[in-house]
Steps between C-alpha positions, in 0.01 A plus 500: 500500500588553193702806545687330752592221251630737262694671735652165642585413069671835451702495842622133390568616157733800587699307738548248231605771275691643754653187564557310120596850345752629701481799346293843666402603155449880462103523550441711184119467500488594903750829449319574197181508707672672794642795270136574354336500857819759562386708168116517555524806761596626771619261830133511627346411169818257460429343837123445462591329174754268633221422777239417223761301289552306807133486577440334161821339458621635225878494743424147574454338139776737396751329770366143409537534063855668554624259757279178303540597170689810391769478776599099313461606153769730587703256687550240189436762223674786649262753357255666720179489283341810696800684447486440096217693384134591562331204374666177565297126512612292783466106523382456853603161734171318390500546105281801511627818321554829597473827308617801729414809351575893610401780376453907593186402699624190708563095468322244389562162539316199260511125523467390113361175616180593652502911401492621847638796537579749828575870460588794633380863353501814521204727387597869479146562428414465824825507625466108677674193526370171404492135535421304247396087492290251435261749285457734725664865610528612867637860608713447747591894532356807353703840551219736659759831470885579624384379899280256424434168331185245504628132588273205569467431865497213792098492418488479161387856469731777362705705764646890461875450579697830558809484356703554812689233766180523700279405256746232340534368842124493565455329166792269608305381788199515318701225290639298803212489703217498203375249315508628121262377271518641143199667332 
């Protein structure tokens, strides 16, 4: 229920942007995301993260604050706050504010009302990728070796995903047909 309410908000908001603004905007904070998923290996390991990001949403949020918020400020400002540097505080629709910060290991975005924060990191320790919110830290992928990585699957429990289009598309349908829940 309540997913399905925020859904219905978002839809209404973006055609409102898309309507009011007249203006596309440039989706800095979306192509941003898009050219790190690109960077992070090769198009197996690329495609398994795009699935997770989507999984998540990290793609989702990114769409809504750049069409919502970033996507405006650059319609009546005509600076792209993304675009300006690596830490940049945003004033989002309902007074809350936004610090956006990037860095070598990933993003991470804080509301400086409340001090929630989501990020995204990268430990070379271990060689994962993270998601980070709300306190806690979930793996979403672990890099096993050059074939292989370790991604959370339709069951909860972690699945060995080769890093080939058969095993993306397994893990695809995994994703389509699966209900994830995060450990």
């Amino acid at each position: 229920m309540k997913r399905n309410k925020l859904n219905m908000v978002m839809a209404v908001a973006l055609c409102a942007t898309v309507c009011f603004s007249s203006c596309i905007g440039s989706f800095k904070l979306t192509n941003k995301i898009l050219s790190w998923n690109e960077s992070v290996g090769n198009k197996f390991v690329n495609e398994l993260v795009f699935i997770a990001l989507h999984i998540i949403p990290v793609y989702e949020l990114s769409v809504a604050a750049d069409a919502i918020i970033f996507n405006t400020i650059e319609f009546w400002s005509g600076n792209n706050v993304i675009a300006q540097s690596t830490q940049q505080e945003v004033k989002g629709q309902n007074g809350d504010t936004y610090l956006v910060t990037t860095d070598q290991n990933g993003y991470t975005i804080t509301n400086q009302t409340d001090n929630s924060t989501i990020g995204f990191i990268f430990d070379r320790n271990d060689n994962s990728w993270s998601v980070s919110a709300n306190g806690e830290t979930t793996k979403f992928m672990t890099f096993v070796d050059d074939n292989h990585v370790k991604m959370i699957g339709a069951d909860g429990n972690d699945m060995i995903v080769e890093l080939s289009q058969s095993g993306v598309m397994a893990y695809q349908e995994a994703a389509r047909y699966g209900n994830f829940a995060m450990k």
